[in-house]
PDBQT receptor file of N, H, CA, C and O in Angstrom, charges set to zero:
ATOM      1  N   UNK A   1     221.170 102.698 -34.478  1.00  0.00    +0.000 N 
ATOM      2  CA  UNK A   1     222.059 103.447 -35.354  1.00  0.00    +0.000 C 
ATOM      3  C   UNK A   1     221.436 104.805 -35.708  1.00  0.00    +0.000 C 
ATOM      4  O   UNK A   1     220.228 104.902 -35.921  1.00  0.00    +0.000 OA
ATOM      5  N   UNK A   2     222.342 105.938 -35.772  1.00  0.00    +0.000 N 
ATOM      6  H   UNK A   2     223.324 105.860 -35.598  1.00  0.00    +0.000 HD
ATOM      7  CA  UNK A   2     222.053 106.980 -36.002  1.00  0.00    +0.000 C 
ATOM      8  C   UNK A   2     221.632 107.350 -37.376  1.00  0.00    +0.000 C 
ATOM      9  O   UNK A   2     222.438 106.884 -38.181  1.00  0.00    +0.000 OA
ATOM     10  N   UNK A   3     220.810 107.917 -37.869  1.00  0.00    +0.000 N 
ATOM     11  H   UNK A   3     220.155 108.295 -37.215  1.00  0.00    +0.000 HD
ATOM     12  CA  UNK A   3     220.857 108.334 -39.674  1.00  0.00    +0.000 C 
ATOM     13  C   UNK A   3     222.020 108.987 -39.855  1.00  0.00    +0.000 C 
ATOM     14  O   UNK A   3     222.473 109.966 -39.261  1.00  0.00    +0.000 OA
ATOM     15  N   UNK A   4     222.576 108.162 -40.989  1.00  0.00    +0.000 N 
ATOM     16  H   UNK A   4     222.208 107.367 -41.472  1.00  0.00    +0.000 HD
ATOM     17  CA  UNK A   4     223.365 108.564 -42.034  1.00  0.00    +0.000 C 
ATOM     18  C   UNK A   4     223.108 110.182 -42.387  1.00  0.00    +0.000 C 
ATOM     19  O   UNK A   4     222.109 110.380 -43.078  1.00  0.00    +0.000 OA
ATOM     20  N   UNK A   5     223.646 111.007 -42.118  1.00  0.00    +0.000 N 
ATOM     21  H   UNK A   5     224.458 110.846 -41.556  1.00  0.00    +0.000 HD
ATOM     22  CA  UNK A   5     223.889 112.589 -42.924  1.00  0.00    +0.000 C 
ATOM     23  C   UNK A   5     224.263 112.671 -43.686  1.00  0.00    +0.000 C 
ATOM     24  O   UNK A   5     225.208 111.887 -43.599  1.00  0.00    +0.000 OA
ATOM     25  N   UNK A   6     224.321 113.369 -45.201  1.00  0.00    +0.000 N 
ATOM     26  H   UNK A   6     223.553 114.005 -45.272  1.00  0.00    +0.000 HD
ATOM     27  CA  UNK A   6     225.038 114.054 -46.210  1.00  0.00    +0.000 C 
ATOM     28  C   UNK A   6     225.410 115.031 -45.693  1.00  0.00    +0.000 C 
ATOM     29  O   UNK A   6     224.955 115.803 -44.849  1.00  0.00    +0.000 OA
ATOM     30  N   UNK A   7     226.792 114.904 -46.591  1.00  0.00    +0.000 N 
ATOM     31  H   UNK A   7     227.161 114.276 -47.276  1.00  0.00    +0.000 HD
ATOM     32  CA  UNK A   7     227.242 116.474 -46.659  1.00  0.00    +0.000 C 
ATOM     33  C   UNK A   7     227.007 117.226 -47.301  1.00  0.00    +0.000 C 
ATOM     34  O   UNK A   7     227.184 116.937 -48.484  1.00  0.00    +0.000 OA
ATOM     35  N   UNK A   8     226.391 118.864 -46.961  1.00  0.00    +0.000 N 
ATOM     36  H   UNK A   8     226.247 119.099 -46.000  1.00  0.00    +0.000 HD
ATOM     37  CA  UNK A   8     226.093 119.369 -47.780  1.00  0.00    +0.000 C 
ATOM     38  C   UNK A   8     226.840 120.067 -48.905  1.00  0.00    +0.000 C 
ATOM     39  O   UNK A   8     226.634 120.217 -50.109  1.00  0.00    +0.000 OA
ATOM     40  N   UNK A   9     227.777 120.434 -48.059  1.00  0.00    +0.000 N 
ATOM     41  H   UNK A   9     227.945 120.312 -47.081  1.00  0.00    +0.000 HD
ATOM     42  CA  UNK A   9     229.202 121.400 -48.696  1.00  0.00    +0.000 C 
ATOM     43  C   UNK A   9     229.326 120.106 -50.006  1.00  0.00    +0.000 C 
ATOM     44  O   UNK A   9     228.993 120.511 -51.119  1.00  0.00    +0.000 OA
ATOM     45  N   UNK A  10     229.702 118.858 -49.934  1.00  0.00    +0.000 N 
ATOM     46  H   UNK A  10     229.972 118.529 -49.030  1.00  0.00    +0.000 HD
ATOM     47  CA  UNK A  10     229.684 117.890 -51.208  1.00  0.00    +0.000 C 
ATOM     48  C   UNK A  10     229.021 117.627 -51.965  1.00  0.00    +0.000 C 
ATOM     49  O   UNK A  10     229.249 117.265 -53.119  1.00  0.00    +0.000 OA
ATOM     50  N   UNK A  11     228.003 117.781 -51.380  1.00  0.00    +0.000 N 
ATOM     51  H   UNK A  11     227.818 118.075 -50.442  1.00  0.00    +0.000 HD
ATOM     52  CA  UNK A  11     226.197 117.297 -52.263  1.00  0.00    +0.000 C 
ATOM     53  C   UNK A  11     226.378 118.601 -53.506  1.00  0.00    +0.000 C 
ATOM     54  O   UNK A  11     226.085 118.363 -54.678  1.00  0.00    +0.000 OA
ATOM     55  N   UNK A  12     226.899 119.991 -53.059  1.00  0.00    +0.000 N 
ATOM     56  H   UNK A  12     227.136 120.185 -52.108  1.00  0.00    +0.000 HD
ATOM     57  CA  UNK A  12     226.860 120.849 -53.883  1.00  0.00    +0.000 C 
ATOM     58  C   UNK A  12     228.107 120.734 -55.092  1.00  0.00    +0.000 C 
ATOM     59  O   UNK A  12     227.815 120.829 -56.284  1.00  0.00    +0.000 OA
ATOM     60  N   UNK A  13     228.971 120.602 -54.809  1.00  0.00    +0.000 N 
ATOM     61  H   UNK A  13     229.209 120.525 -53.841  1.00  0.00    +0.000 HD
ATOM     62  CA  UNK A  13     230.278 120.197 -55.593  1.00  0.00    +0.000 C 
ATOM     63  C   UNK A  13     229.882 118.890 -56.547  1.00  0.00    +0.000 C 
ATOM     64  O   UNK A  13     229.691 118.994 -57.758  1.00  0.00    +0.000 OA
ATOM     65  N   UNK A  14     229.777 117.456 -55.690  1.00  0.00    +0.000 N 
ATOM     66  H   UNK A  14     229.932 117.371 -54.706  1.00  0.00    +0.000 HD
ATOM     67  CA  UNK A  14     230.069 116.662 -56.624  1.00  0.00    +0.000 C 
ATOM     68  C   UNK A  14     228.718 116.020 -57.494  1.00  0.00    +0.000 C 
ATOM     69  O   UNK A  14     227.612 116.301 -57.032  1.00  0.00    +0.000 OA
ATOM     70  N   UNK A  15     228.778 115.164 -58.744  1.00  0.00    +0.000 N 
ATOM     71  H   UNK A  15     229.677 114.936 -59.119  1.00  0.00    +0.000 HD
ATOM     72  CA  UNK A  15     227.214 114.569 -58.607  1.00  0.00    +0.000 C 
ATOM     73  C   UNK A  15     227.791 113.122 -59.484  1.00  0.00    +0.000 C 
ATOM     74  O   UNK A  15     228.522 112.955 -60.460  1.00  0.00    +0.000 OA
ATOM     75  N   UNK A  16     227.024 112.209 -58.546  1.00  0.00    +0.000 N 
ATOM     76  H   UNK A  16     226.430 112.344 -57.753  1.00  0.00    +0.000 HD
ATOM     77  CA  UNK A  16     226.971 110.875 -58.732  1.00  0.00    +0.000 C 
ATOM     78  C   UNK A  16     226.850 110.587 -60.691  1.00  0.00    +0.000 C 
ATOM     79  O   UNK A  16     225.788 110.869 -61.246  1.00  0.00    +0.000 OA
ATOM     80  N   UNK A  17     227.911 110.086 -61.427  1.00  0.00    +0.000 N 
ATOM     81  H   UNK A  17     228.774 109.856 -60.976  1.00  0.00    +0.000 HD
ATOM     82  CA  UNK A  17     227.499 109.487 -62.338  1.00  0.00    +0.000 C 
ATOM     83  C   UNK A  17     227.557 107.850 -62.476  1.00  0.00    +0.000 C 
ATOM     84  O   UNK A  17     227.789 107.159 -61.484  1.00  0.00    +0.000 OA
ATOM     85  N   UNK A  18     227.367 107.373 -63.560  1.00  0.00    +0.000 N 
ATOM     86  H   UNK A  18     227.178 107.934 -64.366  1.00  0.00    +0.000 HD
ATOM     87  CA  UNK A  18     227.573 106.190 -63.733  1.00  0.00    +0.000 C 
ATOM     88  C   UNK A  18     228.947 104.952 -63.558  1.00  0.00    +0.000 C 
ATOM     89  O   UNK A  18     229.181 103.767 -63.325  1.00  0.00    +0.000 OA
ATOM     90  N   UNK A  19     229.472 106.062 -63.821  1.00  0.00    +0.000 N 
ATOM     91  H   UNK A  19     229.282 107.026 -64.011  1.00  0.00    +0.000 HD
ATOM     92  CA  UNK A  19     231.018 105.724 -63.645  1.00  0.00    +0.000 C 
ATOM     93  C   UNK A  19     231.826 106.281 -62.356  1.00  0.00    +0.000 C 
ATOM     94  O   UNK A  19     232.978 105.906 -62.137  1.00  0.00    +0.000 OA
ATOM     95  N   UNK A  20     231.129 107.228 -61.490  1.00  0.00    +0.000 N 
ATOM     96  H   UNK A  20     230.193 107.533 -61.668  1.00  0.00    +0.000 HD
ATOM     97  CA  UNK A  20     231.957 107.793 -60.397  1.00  0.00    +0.000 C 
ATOM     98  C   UNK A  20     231.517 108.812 -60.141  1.00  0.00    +0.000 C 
ATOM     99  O   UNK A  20     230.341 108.973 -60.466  1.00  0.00    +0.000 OA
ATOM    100  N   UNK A  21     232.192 109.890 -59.492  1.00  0.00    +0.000 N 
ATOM    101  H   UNK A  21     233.148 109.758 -59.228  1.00  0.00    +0.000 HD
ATOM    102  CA  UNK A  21     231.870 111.298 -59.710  1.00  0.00    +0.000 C 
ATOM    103  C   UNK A  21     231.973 112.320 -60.781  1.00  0.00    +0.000 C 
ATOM    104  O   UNK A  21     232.789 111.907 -61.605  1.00  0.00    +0.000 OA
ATOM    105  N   UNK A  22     231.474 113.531 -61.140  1.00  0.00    +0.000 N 
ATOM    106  H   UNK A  22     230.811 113.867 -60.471  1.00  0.00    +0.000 HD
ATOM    107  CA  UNK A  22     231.633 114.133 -61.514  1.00  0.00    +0.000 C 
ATOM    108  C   UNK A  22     231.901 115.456 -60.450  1.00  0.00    +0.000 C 
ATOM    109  O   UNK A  22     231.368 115.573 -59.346  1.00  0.00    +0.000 OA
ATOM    110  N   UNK A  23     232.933 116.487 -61.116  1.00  0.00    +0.000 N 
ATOM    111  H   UNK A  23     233.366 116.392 -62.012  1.00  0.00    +0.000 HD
ATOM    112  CA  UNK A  23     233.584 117.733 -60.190  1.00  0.00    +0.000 C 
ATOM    113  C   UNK A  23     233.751 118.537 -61.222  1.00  0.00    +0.000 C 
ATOM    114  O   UNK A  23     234.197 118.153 -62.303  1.00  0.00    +0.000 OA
ATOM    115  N   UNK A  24     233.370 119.826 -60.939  1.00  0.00    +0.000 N 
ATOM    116  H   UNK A  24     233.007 120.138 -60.061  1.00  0.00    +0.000 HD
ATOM    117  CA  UNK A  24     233.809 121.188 -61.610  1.00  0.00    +0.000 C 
ATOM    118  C   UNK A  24     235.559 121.512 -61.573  1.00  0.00    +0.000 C 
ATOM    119  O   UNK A  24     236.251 121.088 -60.648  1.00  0.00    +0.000 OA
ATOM    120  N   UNK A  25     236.028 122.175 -62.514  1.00  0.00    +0.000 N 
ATOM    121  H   UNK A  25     235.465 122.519 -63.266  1.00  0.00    +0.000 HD
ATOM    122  CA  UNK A  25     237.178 122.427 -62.419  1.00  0.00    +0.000 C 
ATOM    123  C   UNK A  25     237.638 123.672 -61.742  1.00  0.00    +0.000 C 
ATOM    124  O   UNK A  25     236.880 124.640 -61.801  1.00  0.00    +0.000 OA
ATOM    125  N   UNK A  26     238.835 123.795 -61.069  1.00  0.00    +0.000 N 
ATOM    126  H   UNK A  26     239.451 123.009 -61.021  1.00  0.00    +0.000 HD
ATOM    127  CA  UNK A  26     239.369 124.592 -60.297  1.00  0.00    +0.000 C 
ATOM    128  C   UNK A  26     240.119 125.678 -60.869  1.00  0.00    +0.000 C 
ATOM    129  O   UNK A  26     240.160 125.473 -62.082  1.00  0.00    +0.000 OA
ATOM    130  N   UNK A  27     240.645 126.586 -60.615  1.00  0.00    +0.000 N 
ATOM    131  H   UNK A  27     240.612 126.752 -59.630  1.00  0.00    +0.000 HD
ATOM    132  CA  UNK A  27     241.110 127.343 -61.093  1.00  0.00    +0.000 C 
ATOM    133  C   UNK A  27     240.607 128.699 -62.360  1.00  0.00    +0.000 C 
ATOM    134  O   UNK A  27     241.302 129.160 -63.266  1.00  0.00    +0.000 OA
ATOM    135  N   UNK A  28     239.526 128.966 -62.074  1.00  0.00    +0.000 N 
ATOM    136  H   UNK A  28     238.962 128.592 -61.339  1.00  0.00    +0.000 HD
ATOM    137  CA  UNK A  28     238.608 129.616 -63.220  1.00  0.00    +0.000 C 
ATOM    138  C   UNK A  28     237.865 130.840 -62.133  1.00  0.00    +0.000 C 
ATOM    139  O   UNK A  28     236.777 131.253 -62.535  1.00  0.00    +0.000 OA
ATOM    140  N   UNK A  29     238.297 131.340 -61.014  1.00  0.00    +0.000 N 
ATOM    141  H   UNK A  29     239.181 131.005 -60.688  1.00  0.00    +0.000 HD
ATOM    142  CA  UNK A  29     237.640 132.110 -60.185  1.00  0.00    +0.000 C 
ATOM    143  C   UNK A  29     238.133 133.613 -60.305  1.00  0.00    +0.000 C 
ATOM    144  O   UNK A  29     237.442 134.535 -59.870  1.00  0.00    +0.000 OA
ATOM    145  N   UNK A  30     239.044 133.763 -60.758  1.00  0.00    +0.000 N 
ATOM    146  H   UNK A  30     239.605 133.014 -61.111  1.00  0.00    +0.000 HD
ATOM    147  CA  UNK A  30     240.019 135.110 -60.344  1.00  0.00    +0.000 C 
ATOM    148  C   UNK A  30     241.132 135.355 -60.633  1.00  0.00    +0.000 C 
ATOM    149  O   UNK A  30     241.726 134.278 -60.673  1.00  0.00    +0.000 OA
ATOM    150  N   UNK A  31     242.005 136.416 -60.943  1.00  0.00    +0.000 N 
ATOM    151  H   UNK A  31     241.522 137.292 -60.911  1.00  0.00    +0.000 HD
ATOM    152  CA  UNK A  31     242.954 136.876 -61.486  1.00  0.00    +0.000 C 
ATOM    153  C   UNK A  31     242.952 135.556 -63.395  1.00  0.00    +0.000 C 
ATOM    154  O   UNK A  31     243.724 134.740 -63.898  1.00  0.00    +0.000 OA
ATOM    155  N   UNK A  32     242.206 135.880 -63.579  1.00  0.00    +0.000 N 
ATOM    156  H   UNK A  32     241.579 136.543 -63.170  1.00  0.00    +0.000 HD
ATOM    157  CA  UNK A  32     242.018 135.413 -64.759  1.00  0.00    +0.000 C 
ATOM    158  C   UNK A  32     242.778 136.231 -66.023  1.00  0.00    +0.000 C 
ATOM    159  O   UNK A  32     242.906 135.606 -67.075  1.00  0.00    +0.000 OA
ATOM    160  N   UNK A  33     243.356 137.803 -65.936  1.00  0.00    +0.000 N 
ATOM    161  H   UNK A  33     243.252 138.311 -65.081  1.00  0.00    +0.000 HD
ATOM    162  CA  UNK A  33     243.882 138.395 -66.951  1.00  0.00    +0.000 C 
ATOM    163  C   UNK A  33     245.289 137.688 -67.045  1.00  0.00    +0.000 C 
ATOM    164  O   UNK A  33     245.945 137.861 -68.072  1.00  0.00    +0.000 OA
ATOM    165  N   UNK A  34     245.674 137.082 -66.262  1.00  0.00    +0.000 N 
ATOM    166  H   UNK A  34     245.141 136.941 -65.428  1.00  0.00    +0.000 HD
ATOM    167  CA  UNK A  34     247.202 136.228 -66.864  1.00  0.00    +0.000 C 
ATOM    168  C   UNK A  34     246.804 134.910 -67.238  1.00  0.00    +0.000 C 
ATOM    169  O   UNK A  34     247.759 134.144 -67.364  1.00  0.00    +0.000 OA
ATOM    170  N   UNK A  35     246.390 134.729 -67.316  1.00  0.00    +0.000 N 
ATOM    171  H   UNK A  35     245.614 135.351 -67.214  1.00  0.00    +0.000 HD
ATOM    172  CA  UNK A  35     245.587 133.142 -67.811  1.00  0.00    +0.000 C 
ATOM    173  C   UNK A  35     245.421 133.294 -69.713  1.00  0.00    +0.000 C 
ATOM    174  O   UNK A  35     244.722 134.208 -70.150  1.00  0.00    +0.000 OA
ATOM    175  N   UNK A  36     245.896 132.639 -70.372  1.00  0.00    +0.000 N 
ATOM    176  H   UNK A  36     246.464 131.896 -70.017  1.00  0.00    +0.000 HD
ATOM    177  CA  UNK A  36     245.341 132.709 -72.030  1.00  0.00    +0.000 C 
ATOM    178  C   UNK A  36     244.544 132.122 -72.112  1.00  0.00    +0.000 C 
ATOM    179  O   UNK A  36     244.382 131.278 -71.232  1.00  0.00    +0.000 OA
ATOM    180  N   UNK A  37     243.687 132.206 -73.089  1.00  0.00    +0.000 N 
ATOM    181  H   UNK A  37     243.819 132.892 -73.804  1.00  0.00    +0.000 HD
ATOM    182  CA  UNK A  37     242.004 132.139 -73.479  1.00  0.00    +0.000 C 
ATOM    183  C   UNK A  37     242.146 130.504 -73.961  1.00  0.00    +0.000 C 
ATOM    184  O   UNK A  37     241.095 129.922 -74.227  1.00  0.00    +0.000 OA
ATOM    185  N   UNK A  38     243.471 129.739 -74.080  1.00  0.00    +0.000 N 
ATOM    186  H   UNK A  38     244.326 130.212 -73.864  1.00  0.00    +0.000 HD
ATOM    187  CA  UNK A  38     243.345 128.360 -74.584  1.00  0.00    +0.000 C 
ATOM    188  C   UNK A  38     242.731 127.729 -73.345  1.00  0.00    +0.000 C 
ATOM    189  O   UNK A  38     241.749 126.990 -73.274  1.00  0.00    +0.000 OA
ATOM    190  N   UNK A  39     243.941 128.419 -71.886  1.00  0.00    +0.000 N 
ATOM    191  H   UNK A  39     244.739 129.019 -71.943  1.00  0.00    +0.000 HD
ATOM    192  CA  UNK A  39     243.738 127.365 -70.971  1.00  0.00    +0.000 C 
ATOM    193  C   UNK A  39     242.339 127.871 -69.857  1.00  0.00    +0.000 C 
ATOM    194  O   UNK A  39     242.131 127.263 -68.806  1.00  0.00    +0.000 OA
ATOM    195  N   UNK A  40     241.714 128.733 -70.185  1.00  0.00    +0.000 N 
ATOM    196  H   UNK A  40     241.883 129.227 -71.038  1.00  0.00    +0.000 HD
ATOM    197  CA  UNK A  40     240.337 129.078 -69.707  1.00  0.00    +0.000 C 
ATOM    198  C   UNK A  40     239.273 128.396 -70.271  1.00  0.00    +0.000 C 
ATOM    199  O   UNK A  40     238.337 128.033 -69.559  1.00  0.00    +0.000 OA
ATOM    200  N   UNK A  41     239.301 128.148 -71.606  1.00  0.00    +0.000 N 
ATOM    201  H   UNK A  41     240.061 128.442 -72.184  1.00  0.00    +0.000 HD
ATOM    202  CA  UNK A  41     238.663 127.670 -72.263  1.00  0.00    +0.000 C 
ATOM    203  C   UNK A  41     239.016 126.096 -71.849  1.00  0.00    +0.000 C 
ATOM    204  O   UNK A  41     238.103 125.331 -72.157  1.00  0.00    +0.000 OA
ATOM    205  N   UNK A  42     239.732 125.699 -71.451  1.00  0.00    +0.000 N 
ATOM    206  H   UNK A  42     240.475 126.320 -71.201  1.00  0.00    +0.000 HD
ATOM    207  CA  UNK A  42     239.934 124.359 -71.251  1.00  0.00    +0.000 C 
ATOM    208  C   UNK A  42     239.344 124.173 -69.591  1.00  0.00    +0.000 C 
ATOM    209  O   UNK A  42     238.717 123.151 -69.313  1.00  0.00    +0.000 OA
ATOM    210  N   UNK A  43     239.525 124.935 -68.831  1.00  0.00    +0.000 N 
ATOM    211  H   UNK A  43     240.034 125.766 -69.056  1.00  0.00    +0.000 HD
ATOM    212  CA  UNK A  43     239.034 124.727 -67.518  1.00  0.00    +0.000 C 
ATOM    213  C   UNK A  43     237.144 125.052 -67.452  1.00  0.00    +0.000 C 
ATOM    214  O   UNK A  43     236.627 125.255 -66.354  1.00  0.00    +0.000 OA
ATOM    215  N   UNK A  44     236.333 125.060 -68.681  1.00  0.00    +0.000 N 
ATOM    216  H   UNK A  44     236.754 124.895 -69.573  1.00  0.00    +0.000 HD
ATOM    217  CA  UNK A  44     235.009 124.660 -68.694  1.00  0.00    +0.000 C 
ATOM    218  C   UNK A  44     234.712 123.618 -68.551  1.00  0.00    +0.000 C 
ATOM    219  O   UNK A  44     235.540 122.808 -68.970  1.00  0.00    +0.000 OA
ATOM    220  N   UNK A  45     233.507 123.067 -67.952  1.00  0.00    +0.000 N 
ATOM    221  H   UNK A  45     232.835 123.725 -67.612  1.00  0.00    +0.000 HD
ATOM    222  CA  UNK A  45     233.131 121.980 -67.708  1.00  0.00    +0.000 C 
ATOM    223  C   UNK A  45     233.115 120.935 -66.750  1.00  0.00    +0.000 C 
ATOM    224  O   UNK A  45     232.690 121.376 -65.682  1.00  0.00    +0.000 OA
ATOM    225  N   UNK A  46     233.375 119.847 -66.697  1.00  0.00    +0.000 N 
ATOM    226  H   UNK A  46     233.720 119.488 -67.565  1.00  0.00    +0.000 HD
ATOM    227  CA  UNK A  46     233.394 119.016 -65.954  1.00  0.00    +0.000 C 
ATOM    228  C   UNK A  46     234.874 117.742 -66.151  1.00  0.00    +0.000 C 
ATOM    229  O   UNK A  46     235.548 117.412 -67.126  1.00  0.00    +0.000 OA
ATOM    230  N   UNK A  47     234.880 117.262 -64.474  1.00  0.00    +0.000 N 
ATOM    231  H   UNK A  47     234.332 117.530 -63.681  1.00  0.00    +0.000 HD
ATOM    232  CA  UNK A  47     235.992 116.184 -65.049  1.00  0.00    +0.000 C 
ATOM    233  C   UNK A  47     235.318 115.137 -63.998  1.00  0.00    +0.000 C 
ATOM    234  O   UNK A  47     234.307 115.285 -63.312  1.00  0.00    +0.000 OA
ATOM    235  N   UNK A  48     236.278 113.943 -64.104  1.00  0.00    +0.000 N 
ATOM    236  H   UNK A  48     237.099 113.822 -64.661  1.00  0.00    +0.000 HD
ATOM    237  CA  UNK A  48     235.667 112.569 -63.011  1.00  0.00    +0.000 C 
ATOM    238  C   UNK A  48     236.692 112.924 -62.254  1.00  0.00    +0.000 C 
ATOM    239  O   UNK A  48     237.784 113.347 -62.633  1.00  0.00    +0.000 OA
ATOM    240  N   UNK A  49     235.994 112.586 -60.241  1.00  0.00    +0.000 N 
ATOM    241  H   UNK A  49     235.107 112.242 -59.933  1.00  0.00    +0.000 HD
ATOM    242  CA  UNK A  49     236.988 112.635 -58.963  1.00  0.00    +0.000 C 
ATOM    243  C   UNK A  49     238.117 111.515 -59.974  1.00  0.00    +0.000 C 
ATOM    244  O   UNK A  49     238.053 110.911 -61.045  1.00  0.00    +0.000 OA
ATOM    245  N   UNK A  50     239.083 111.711 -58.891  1.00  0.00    +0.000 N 
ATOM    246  H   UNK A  50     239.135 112.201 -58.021  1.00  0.00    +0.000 HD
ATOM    247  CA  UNK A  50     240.546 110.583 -58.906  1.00  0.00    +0.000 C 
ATOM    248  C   UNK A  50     239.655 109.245 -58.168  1.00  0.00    +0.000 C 
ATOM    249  O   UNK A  50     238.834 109.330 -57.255  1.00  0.00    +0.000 OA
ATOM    250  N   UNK A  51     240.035 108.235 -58.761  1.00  0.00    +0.000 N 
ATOM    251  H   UNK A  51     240.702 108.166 -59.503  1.00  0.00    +0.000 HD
ATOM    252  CA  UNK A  51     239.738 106.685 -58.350  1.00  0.00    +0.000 C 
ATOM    253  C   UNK A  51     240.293 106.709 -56.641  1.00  0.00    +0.000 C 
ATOM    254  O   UNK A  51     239.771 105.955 -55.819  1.00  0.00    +0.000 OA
ATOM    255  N   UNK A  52     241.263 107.550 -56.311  1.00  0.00    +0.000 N 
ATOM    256  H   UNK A  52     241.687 108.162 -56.978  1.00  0.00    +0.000 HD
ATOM    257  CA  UNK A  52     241.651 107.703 -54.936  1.00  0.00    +0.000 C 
ATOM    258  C   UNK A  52     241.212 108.539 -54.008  1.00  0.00    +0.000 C 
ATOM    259  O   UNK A  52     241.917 108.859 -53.050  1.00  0.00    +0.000 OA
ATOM    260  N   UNK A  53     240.113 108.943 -54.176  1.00  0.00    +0.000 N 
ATOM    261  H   UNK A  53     239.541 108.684 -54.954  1.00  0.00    +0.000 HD
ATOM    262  CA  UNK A  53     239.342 110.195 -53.754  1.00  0.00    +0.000 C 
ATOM    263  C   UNK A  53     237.716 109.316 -53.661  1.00  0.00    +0.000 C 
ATOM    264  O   UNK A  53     236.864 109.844 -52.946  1.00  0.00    +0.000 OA
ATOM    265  N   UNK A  54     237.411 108.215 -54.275  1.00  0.00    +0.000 N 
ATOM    266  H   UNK A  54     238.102 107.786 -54.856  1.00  0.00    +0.000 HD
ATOM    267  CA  UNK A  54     235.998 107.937 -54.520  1.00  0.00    +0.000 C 
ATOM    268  C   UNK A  54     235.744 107.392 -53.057  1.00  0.00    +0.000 C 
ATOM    269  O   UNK A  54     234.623 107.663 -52.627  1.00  0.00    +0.000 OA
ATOM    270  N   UNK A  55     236.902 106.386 -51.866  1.00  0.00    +0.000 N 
ATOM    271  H   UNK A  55     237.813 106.165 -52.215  1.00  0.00    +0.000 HD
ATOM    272  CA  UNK A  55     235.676 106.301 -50.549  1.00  0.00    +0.000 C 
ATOM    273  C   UNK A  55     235.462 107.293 -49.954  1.00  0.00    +0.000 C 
ATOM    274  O   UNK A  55     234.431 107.536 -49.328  1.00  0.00    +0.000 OA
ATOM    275  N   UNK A  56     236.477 108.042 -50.081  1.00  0.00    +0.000 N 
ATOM    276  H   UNK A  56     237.315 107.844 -50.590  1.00  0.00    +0.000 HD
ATOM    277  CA  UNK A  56     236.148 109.583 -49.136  1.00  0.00    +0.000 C 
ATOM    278  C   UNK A  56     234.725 109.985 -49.453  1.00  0.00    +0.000 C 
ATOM    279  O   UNK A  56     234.010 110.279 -48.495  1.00  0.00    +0.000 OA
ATOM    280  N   UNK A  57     234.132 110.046 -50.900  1.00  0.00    +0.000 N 
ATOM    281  H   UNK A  57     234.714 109.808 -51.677  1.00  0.00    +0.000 HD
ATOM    282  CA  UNK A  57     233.254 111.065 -51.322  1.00  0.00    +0.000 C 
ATOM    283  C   UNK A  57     231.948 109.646 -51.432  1.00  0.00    +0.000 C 
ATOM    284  O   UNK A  57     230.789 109.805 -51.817  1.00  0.00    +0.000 OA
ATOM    285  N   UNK A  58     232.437 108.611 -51.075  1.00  0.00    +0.000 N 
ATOM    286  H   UNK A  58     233.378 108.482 -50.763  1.00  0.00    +0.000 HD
ATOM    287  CA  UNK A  58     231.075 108.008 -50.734  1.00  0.00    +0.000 C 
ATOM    288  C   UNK A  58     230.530 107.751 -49.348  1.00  0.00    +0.000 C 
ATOM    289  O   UNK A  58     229.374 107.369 -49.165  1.00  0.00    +0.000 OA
ATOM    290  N   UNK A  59     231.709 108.051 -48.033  1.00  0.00    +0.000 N 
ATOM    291  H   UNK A  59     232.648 108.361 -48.182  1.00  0.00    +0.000 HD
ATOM    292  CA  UNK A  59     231.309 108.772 -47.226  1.00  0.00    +0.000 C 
ATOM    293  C   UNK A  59     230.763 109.970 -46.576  1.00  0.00    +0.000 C 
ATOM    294  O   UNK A  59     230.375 110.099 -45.415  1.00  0.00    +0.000 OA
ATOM    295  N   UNK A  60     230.810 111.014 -47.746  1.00  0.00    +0.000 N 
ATOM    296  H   UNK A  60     231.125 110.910 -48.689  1.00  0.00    +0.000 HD
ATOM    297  CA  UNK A  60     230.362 112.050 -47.396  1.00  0.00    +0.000 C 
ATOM    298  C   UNK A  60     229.184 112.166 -47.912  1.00  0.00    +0.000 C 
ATOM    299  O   UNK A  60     228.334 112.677 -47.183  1.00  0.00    +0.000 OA
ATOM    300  N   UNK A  61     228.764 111.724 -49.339  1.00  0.00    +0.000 N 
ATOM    301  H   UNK A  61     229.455 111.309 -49.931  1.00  0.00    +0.000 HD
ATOM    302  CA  UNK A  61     227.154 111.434 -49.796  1.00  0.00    +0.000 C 
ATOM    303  C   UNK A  61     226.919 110.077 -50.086  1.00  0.00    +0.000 C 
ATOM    304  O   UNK A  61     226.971 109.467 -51.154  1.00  0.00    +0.000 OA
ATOM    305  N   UNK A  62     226.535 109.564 -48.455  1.00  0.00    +0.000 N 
ATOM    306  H   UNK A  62     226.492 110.060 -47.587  1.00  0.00    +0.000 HD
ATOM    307  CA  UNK A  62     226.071 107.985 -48.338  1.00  0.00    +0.000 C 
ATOM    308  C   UNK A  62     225.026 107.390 -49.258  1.00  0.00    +0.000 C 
ATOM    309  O   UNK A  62     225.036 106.230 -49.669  1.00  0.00    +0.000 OA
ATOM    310  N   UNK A  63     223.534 108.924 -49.715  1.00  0.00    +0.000 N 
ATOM    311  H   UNK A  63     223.526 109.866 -49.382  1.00  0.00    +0.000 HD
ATOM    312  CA  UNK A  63     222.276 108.739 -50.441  1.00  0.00    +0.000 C 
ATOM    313  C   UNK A  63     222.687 108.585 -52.090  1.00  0.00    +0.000 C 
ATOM    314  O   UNK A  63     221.776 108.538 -52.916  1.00  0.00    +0.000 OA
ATOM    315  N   UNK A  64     223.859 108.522 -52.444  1.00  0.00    +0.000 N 
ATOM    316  H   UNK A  64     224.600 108.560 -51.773  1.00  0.00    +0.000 HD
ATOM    317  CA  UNK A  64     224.068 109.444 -53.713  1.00  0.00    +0.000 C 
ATOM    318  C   UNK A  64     224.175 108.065 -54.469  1.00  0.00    +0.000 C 
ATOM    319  O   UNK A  64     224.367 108.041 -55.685  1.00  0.00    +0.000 OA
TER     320      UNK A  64
């Protein structure tokens, strides 16, 4: 059997918690002057992948 690879492009995005993944939120890159300061302020931080998204992303970081 071949070694298992990570992905790197994922390794950078997601990180293993206790409960699942953790992912940065989207939408916070650009054309930000039509955006109000509630919902910018709300796209800080972190959220958990979708429960339908978790084998994908435990195929892509097998070590994690």
């Amino acid at each position: 059997m071949p070694k298992l690879k990570t992905n790197r492009a994922a390794a950078k995005r997601f990180r293993k918690t206790a409960n699942g993944f953790k992912r940065g939120q989207s939408q916070k890159r650009h054309i930000l002057t039509k955006k109000s300061s509630k919902r910018k302020r709300q796209l800080r931080g972190t959220t958990m992948v979708a429960k339908q998204d978790l084998v994908r992303l435990e195929q892509l970081l097998p070590h994690s």
